[in-house]
C-alpha positions in Angstrom: 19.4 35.0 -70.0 20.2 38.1 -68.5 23.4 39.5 -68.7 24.8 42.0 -65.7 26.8 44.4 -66.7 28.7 46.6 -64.1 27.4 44.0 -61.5 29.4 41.3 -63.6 32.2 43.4 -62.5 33.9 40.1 -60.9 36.2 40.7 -58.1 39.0 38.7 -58.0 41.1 37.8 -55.1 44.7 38.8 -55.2 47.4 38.8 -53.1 47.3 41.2 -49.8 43.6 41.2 -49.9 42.8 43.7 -52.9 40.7 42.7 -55.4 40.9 43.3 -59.8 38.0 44.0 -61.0 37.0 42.6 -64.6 34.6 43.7 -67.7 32.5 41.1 -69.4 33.1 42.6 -72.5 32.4 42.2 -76.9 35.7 42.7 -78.4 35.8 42.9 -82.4 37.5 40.2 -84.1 38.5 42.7 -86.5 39.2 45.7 -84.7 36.6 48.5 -86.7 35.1 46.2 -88.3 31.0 46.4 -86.6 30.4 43.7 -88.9 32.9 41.4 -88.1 32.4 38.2 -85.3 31.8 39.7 -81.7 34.6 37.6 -79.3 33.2 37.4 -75.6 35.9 38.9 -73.3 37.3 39.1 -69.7 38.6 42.4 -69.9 40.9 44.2 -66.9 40.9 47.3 -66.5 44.6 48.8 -65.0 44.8 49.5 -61.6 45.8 53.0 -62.3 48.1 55.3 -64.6 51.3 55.8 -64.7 50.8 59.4 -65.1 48.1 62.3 -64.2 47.4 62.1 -68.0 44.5 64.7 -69.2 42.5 63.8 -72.0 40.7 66.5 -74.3 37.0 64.8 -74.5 34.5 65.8 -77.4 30.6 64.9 -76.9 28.4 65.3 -79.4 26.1 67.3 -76.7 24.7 66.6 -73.2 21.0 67.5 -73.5 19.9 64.2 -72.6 20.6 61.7 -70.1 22.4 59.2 -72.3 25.7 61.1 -72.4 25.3 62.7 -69.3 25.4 59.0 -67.9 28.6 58.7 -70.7 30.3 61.9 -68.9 29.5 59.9 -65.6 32.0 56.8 -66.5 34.0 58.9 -67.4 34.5 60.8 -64.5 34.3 57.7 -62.3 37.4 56.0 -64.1 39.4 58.7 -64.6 38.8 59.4 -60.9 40.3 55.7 -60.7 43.3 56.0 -62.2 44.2 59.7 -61.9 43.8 61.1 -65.1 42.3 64.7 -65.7 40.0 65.6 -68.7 38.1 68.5 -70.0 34.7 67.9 -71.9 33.8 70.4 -74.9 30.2 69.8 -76.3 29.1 70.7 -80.0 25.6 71.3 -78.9 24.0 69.3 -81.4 24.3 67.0 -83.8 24.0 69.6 -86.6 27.0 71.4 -85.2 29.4 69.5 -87.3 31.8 72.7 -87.6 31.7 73.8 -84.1 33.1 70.1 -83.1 35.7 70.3 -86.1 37.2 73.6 -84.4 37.0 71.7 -80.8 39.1 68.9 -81.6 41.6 71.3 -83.4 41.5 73.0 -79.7 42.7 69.5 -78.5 45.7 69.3 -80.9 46.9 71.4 -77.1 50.2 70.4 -75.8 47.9 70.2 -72.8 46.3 67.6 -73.9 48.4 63.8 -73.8 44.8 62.1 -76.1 41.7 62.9 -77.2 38.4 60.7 -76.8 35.8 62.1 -79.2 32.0 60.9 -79.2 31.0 62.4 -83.1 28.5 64.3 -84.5 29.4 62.7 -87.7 30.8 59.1 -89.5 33.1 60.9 -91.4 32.8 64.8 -90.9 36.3 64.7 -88.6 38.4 62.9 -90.8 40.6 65.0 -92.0 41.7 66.4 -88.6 41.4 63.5 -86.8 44.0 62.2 -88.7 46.0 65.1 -88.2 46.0 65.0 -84.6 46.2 61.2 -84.9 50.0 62.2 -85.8 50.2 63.9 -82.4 48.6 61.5 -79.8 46.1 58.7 -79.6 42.6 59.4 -80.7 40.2 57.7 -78.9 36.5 56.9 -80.1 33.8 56.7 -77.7 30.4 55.5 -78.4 29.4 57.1 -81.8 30.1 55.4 -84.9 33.1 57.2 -87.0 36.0 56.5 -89.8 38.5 54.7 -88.5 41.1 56.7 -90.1 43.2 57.8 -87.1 41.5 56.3 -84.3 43.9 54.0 -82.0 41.0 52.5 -80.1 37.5 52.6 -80.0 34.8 52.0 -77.3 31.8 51.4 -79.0 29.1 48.9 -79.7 27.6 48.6 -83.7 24.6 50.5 -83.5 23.3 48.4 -86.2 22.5 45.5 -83.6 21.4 48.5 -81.0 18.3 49.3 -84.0 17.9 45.1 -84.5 17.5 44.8 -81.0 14.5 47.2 -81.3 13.1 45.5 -84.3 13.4 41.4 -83.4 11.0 43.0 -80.3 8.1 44.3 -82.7 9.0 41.1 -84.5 8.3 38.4 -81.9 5.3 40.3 -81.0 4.0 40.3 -84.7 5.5 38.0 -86.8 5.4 37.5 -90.4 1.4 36.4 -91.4 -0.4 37.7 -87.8 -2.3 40.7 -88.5 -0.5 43.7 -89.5 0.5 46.3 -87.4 1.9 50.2 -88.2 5.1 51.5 -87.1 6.3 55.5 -86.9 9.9 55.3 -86.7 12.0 57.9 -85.3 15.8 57.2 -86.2 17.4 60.0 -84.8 19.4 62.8 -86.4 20.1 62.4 -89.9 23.6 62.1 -90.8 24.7 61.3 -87.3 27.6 59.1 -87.0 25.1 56.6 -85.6 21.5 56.8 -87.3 21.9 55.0 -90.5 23.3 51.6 -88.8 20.2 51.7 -85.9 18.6 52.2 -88.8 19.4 49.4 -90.7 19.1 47.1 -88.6 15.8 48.3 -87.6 14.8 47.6 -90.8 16.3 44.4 -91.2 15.3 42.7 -88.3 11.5 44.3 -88.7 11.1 42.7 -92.3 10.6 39.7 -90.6 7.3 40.8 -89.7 3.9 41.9 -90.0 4.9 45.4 -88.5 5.2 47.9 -91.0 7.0 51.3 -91.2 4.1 54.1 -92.3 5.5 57.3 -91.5 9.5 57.7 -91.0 11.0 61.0 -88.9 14.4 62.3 -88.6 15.4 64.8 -86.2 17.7 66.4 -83.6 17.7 64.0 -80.1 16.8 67.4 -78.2 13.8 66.7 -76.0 11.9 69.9 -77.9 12.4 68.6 -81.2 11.6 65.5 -80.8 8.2 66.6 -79.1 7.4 68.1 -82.5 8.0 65.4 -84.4 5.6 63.1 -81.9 2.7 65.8 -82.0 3.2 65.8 -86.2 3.2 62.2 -86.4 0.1 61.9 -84.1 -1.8 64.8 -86.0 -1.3 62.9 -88.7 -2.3 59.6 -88.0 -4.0 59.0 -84.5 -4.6 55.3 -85.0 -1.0 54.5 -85.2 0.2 51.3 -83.2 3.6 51.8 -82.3 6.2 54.9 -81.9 9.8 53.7 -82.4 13.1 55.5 -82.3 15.6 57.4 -79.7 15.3 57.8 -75.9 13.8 61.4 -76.2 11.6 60.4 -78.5 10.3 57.9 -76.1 10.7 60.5 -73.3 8.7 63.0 -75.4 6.1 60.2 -75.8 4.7 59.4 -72.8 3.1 62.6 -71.8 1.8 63.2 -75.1 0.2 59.9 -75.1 -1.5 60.4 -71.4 -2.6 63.9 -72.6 -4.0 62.7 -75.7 -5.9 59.7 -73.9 -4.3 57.4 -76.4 -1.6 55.7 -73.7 -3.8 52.3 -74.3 -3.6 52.7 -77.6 -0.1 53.5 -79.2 2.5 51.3 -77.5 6.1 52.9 -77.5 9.6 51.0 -77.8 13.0 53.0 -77.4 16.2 52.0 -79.1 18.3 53.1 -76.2 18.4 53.6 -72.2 18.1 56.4 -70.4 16.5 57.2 -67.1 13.6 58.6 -68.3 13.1 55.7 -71.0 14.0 53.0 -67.8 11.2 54.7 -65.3 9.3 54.3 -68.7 10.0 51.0 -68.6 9.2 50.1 -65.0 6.2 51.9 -65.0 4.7 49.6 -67.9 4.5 52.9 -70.5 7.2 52.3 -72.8 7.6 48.2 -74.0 11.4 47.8 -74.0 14.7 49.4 -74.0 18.4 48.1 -75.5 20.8 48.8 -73.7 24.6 49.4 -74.4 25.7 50.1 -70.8 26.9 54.0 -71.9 28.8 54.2 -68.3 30.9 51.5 -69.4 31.7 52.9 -72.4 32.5 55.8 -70.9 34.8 54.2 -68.6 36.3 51.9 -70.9 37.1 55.2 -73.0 39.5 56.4 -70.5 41.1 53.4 -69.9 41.7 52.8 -73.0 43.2 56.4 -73.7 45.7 55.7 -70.8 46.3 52.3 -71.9 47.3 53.9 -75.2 49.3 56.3 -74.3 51.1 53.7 -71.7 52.0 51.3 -75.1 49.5 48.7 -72.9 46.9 49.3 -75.4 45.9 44.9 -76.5 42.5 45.1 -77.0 41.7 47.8 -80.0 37.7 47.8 -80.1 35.3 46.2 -77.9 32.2 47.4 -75.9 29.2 46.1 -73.4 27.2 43.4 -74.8 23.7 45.1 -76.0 20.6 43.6 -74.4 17.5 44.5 -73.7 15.2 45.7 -70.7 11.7 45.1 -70.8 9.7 45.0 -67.2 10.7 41.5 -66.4 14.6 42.1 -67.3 14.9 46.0 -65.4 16.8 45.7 -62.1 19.6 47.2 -60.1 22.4 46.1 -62.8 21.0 48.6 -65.4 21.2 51.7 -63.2 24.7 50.7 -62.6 25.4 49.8 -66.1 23.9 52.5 -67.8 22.5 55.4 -65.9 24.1 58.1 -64.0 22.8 58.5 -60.4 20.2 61.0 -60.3 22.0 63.5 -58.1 24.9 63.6 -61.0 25.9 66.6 -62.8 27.8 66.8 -65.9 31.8 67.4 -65.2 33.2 69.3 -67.9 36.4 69.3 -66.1 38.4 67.0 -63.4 41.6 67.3 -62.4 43.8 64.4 -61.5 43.7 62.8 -58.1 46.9 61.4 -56.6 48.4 58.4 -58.5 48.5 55.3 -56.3 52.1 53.8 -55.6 52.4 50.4 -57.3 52.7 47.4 -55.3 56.0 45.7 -54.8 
């Protein structure tokens, strides 16, 4: 069945006309725990803050869509409530020490939180938890040690590379005839790769489809084109190319250029615009998705919940499912992609804070 995202935004009436709007979210039943039971919730979001809070926000980079459609949410919610933010990017995932010195930046009295998307599980640690002293240290999206972190608006990438893998599997189950895979995880070390990878790995073991040739690499749209063109050099009659969104991006046109399109069949294991018009268009097979507007949205509120002491729910995210041709539709753009006349915001001030209700 599928499941709407931002369009199972319910609105609920209240009184004098105005409407709540509500999440259909996966909460932890151990907060930080990926592993632990997912618990279906209806989450609220708050009206608005009580303050024009402004966040210090950390991205791992914005050089493809995915966290440009993250930076969206973000904006949209903190427009919301009004809250302010600026967003300093590491440029990569390799730039482990230029992110450590941004969130040190953030220990600003400026600054009332911090929401940090990683460029590593563990690499910020040590001053996370020193900040963590300070104010609330939000995690959004990426995968990271918990040490520190009051909330965190995630889903386990572990299910994200699953997703990815029970496809290839229902398509080739264990005893049809065998098929190769080229798998593209992502950057190596990133505070997300070796959990998509996992459970890539597990879920595809229940199949005929196996991994031949295995490439990590930076998500950047260049790289990533490298790595295709190597693995296609290489081995021409490959059946399937597997891994990140700008791998499946990069893809495409190499495929058409090569005259192999008909030939190597590509699966992403996340959403982004490129990957969905991919998708449409019958040239990649399938997509998960886990809605990265909503996390970014829920990352903000969560910050202001936190810093508000209204902070119940510690760790929860969208639901992950997948798009395919038959499953794409309106309530993935509004999930998961930024419109396509957005621009990142690396700053946004605070709007005027609504007056409560009586």
């Amino acid at each position: 069945m599928r499941i709407a995202f931002m369009s199972a935004i319910l609105a609920l009436g209240l009184a004098g006309g105005a409407a709540a709007e509500i999440w259909k979210l996966e909460a932890r039943s151990v907060p930080f725990d990926d592993a632990s039971p997912a618990v279906p919730i209806d989450y609220t979001p708050l009206d608005h803050a009580a303050k024009p809070w402004r966040f210090c926000v950390l991205y791992p980079h914005l050089k493809d869509a995915y966290w440009l459609s993250v930076n969206y949410g973000m904006v949209e919610e903190a427009r919301r409530l009004g809250v302010a933010f600026d967003v300093f990017e590491a440029g990569g995932y390799p730039n482990l020490a230029r992110q450590i010195e941004q969130l040190k930046g953030c220990a600003s009295e400026e600054f009332d939180a911090v929401i940090v998307g990683t460029v590593s599980y563990a690499g910020l640690t040590a001053e996370v938890e020193r900040i963590a002293r300070l104010k609330p240290v939000i995690a959004a999206v990426n995968d990271i040690d918990d040490s520190g972190i009051t909330a965190k608006a995630s889903v386990p990438w572990t299910e994200m590379g699953a997703a990815a893998g029970r496809f290839l599997a229902q398509r080739h189950p264990r005893g049809s005839p065998p098929v190769t895979v080229a798998w593209f995880p992502g950057p190596q070390g990133a505070g997300w790769v070796s959990f998509v990878e996992a459970g890539f790995r597990a879920a595809l073991a229940d199949s005929s489809a196996q991994i031949v040739m295995t490439r990590f690499g930076d998500t950047g749209t260049e790289e990533q084109v490298l790595l295709v063109e190597e693995v296609l050099d290489a081995m021409p009659d490959i059946d399937y190319l597997v891994g990140s969104g700008p791998m499946a991006e990069a893809a495409v046109p190499i495929l058409r250029a090569r005259g192999l399109e008909s030939e190597v069949e590509v699966v992403s294991t996340y959403l982004s615009h490129a990957v969905y018009r991919g998708v449409v268009r019958g040239r990649i097979l399938a997509a998960p998705t886990d809605s990265p507007v909503l996390q970014g949205r829920l990352s903000i509120e969560m910050a202001v919940r936190a810093l508000e002491d209204r902070l119940s729910t510690r760790h929860a995210g969208p639901r992950i499912w997948t798009v395919t041709p038959v499953t794409a539709g309106n309530d993935v753009i509004e999930g998961s992609l930024a419109p396509a006349s957005f621009v990142p915001v690396f700053s946004l001030e605070a709007g005027p804070v609504p007056l409560r209700s009586p």
